[in-house]
C-alpha positions as CSV (number, residue, x, y, z in Angstrom):
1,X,75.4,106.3,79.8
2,X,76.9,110.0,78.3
3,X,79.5,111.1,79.3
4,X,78.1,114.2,81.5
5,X,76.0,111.8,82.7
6,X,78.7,110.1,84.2
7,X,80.2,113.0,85.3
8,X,77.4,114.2,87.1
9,X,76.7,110.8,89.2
10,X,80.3,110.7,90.1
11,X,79.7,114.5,91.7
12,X,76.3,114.1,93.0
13,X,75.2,110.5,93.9
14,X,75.9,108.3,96.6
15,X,78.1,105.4,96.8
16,X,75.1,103.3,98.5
17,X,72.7,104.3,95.2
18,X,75.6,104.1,92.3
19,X,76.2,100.6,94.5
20,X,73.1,99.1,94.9
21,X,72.4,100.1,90.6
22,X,75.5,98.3,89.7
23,X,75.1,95.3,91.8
24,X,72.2,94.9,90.1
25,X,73.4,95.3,86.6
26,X,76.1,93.0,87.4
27,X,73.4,89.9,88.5
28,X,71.9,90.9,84.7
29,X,75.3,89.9,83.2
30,X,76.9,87.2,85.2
31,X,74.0,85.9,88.0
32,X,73.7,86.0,91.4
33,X,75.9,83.8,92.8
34,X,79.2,83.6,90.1
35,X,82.5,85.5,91.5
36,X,85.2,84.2,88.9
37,X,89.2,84.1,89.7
38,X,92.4,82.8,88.1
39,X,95.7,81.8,89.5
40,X,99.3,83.5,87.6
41,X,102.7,83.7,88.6
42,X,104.3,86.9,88.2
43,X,107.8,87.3,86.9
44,X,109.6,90.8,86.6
45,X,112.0,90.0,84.1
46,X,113.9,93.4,84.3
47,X,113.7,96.4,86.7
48,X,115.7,98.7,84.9
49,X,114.3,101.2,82.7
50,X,114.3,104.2,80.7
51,X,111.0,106.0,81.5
52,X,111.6,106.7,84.9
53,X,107.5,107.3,86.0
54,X,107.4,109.7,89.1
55,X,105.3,107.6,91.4
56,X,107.2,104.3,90.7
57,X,110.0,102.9,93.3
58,X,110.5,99.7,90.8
59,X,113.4,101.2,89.4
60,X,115.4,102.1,92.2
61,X,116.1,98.9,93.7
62,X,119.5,96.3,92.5
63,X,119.3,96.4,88.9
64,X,118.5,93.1,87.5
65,X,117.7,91.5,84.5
66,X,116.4,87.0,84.4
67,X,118.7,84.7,82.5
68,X,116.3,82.5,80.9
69,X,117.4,79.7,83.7
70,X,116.1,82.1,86.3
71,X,112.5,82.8,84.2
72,X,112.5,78.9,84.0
73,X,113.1,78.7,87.9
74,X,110.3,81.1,88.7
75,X,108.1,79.7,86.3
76,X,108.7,75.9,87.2
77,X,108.0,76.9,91.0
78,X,104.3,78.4,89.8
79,X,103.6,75.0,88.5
80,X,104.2,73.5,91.6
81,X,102.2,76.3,93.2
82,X,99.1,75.6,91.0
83,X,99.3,78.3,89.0
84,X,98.3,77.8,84.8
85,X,99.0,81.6,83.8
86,X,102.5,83.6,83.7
87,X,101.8,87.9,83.9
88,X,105.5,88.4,82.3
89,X,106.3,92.0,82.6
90,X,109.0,94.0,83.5
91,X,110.6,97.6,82.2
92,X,111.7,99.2,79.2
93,X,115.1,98.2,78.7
94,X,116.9,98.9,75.7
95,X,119.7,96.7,76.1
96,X,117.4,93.6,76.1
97,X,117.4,92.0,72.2
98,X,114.0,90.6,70.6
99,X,115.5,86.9,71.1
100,X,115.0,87.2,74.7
101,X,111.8,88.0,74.6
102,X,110.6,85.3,72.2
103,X,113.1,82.6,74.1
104,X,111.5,83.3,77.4
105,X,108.0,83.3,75.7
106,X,108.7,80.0,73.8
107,X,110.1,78.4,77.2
108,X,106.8,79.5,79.2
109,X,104.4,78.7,76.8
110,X,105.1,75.5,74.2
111,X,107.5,74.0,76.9
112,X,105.9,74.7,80.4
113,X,102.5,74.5,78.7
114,X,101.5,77.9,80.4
115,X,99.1,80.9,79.4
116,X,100.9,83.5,79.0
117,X,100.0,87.5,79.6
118,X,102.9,89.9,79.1
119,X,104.1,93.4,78.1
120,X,102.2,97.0,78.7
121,X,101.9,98.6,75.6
122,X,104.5,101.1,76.6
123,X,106.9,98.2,76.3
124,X,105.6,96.7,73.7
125,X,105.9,100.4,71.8
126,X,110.0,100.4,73.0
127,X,110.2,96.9,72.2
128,X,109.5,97.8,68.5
129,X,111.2,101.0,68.5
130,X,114.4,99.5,69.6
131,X,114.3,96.6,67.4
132,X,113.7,98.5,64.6
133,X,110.6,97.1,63.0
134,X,106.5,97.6,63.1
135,X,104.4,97.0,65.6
136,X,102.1,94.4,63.2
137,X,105.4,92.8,62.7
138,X,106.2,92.5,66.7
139,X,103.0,91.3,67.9
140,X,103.3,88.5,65.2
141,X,106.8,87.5,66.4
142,X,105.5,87.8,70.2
143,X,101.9,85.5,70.0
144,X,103.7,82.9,67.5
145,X,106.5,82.6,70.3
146,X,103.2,82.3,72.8
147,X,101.7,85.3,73.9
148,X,98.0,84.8,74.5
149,X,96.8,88.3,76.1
150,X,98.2,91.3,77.3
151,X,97.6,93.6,80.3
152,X,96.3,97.0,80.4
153,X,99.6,98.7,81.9
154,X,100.7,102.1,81.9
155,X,97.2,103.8,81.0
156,X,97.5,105.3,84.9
157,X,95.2,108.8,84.0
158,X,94.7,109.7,79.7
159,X,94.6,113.0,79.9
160,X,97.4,115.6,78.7
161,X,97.9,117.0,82.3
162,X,98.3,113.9,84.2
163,X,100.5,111.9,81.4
164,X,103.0,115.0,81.7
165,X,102.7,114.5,86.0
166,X,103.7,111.0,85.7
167,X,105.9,110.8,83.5
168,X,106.7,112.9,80.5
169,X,108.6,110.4,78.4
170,X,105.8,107.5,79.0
171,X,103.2,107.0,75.8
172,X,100.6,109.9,75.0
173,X,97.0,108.6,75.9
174,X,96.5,108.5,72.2
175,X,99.5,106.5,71.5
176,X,98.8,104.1,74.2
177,X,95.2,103.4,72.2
178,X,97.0,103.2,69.5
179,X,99.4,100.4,70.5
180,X,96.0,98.7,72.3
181,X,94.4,98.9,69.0
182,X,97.2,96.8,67.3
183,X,97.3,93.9,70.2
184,X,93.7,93.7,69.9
185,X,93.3,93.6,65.8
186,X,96.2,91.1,66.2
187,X,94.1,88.4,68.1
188,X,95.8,89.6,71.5
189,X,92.8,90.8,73.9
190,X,93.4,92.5,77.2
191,X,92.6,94.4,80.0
192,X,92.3,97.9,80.9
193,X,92.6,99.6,84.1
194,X,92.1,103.5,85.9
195,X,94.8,104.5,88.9
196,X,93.2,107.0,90.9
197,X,94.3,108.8,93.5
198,X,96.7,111.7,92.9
199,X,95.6,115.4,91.6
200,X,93.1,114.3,88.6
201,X,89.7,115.8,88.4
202,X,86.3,113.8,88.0
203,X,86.4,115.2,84.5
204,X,89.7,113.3,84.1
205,X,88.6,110.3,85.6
206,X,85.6,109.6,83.2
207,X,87.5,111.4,80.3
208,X,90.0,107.9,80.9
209,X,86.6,105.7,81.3
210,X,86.1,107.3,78.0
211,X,89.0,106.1,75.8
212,X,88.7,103.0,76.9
213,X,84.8,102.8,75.9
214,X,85.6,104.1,72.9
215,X,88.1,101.7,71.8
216,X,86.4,99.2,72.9
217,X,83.4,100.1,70.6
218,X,86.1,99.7,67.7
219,X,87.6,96.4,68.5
220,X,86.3,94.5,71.3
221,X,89.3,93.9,72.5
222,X,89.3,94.4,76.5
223,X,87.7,91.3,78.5
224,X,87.9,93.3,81.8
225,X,88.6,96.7,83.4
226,X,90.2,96.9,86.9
227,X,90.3,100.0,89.3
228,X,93.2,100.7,91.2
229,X,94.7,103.5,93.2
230,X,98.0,104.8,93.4
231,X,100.3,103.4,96.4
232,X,103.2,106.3,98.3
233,X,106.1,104.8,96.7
234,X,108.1,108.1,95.6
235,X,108.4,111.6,97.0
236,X,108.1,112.6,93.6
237,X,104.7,112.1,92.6
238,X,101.4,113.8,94.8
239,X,99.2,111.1,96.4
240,X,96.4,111.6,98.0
241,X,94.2,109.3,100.4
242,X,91.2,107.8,98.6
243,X,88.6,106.6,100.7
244,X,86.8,103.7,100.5
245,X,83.3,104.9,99.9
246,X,85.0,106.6,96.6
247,X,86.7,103.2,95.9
248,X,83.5,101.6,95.5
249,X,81.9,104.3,93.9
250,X,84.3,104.1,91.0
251,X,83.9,100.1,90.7
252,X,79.7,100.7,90.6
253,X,80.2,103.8,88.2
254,X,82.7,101.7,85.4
255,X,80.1,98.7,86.0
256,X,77.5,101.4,84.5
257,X,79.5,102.8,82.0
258,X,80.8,100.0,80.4
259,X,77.9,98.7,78.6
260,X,80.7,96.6,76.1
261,X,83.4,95.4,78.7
262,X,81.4,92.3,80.6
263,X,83.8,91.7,83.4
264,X,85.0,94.5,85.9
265,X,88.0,93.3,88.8
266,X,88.2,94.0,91.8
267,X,91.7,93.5,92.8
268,X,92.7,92.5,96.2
269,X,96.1,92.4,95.7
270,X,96.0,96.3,96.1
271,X,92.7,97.2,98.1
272,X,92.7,94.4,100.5
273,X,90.0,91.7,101.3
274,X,87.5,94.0,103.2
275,X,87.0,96.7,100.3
276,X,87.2,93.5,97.9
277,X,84.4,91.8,99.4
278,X,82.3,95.2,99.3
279,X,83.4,95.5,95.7
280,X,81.2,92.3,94.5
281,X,78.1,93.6,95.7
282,X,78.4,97.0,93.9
283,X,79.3,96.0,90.2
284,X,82.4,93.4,90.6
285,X,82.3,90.2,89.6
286,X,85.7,89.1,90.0
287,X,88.5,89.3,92.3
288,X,91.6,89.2,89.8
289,X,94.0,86.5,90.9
290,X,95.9,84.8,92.9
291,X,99.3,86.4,93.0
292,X,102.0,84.2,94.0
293,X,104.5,87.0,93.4
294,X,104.8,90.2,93.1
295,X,107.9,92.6,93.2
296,X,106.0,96.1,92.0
297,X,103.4,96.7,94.6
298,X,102.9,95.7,98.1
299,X,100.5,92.9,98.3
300,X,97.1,92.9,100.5
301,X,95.9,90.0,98.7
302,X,95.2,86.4,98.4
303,X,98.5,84.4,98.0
304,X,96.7,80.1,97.5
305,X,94.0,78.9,96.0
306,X,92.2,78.4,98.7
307,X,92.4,81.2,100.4
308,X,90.7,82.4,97.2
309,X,87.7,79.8,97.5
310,X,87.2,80.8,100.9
311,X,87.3,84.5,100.7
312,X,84.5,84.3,97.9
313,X,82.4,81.6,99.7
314,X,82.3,83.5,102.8
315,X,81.6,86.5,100.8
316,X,78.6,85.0,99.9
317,X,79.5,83.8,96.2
318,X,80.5,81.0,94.2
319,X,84.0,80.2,93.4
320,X,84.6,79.6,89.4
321,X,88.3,80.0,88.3
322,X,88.7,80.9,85.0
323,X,91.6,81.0,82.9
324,X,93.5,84.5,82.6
325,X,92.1,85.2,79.4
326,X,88.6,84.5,80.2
């Protein structure tokens, strides 16, 4: 699909057709009946941080930073919960040293005998800055300690006008690419992801589709793309109410554009069960995960395992859960 292409079914189709298009694309790729989840743990390890985003309220609450004991607490608890995956992210933090990093990744990983998906690439960007070496040289340290995978963080809107809106001092679309394309020809794959709902412009919205398809041309590197919208959590930052025929329009329009990235989320954690279940019949194929905890967003999700089999079955799918790294 070109880009204007793109551009122009975002302004003049309907949700229904883009829907019905993508739904079927998606039974090309994955089947009829296949709706995949996976189960993680997430653990904040620091809410204090430098960057200070507009529309983020993480930052303003008591300022902590985990002891390795309290990571190991968290993380032994997921065990018991089911889950196989830890999502360890937290801030940028300057005063945290690289030991800590690769300590609480050795503990989760070659000790508690979890997967492990951790740092946005604007931390991963600090991390190095801070500790004065290369990137290369990072991501080494990080996925011998036991990184698998990392998450497509901090992306939000690339383009020039909404970087500067949400935060100034956060990575440059190009720089966040950049730092992508190091995780990826490292062996780390990822995600990627779109936040709508603030002042961007359709242009912007398939300008972002954009660099993701283009990097993804270069490496392979992202397994899925997820669509989310902002949530109010600042006076600072403009949101606006997206509804949820243009929800589903965006999942259907990046299950058409994305001719490279197989698996597109839907995630319920953010949009609820009722647009998630719509999602899967207009280009989803997975719900994201089971989130046991989460301390950034308000959840609307699905908080067991079975409550995950069960929405999916009486969706009208099959359950398969997959590991966090496909």
């Amino acid at each position: 699909m070109r880009f204007d292409t793109a551009i122009e079914l975002w302004k003049t189709s309907s949700w229904t057709d883009l829907a019905k298009a993508a739904h079927g694309k998606r039974i090309q790729i994955h089947g009829e009946k296949d709706v995949s989840y996976t189960v993680f743990r997430i653990i904040n390890y620091t809410n204090i941080c430098k960057i200070g985003c507009s529309f983020c309220s993480f930052k303003n609450g008591e300022k902590y930073t985990l002891s390795i004991d309290e990571i190991a607490s968290q993380a032994h608890l997921a065990k018991k919960q089911g889950a196989d995956a830890i999502f360890f992210q937290g801030a940028v933090n300057p005063a945290i040293p690289l030991s800590y990093y690769l300590d609480a990744l050795k503990l989760l990983h070659k000790k508690l005998n979890f997967k492990v998906r951790g740092f946005s690439p604007v931390e991963l960007f600090h991390i190095a800055k801070n500790n004065k070496i290369s990137l290369p040289e990072l991501l080494k340290k990080l996925k011998q300690a036991g990184l698998s995978s990392v998450p497509g963080a901090g992306a939000e809107i690339m383009t020039e006008k909404m970087r500067k809106l949400l935060a100034p001092k956060k990575l440059s679309a190009k720089d966040w690419c950049k730092v992508m394309e190091e995780c990826h020809k490292a062996g780390l794959k990822s995600s990627a992801n779109i936040v709508i709902g603030s002042t961007e412009s359709p242009e912007e919205i398939i300008e972002h589709l954009n660099y993701i398809r283009e990097l993804q041309n270069k490496t392979g590197g992202f397994q899925s793309f997820i669509p989310w919208v902002f949530q109010p959590q600042t006076n600072d930052f403009p949101i606006r109410h997206v509804r949820s025929d243009e929800y589903i329009k965006l999942i259907a329009l990046c299950r058409l554009f994305f001719h490279n990235i197989p698996n597109i989320e839907v995630s319920v954690l953010g949009m609820g069960k009722v647009l998630g279940e719509l999602a899967l019949y207009a280009g989803a194929n997975d719900i994201s995960s089971v989130v046991l905890e989460e301390r950034v967003m308000h959840s609307q999700g699905i908080t067991s395992i079975e409550e995950a089999k069960r929405f999916i079955k009486e969706a009208g799918f099959k359950a398969v859960r997959r590991e966090i790294d496909y």
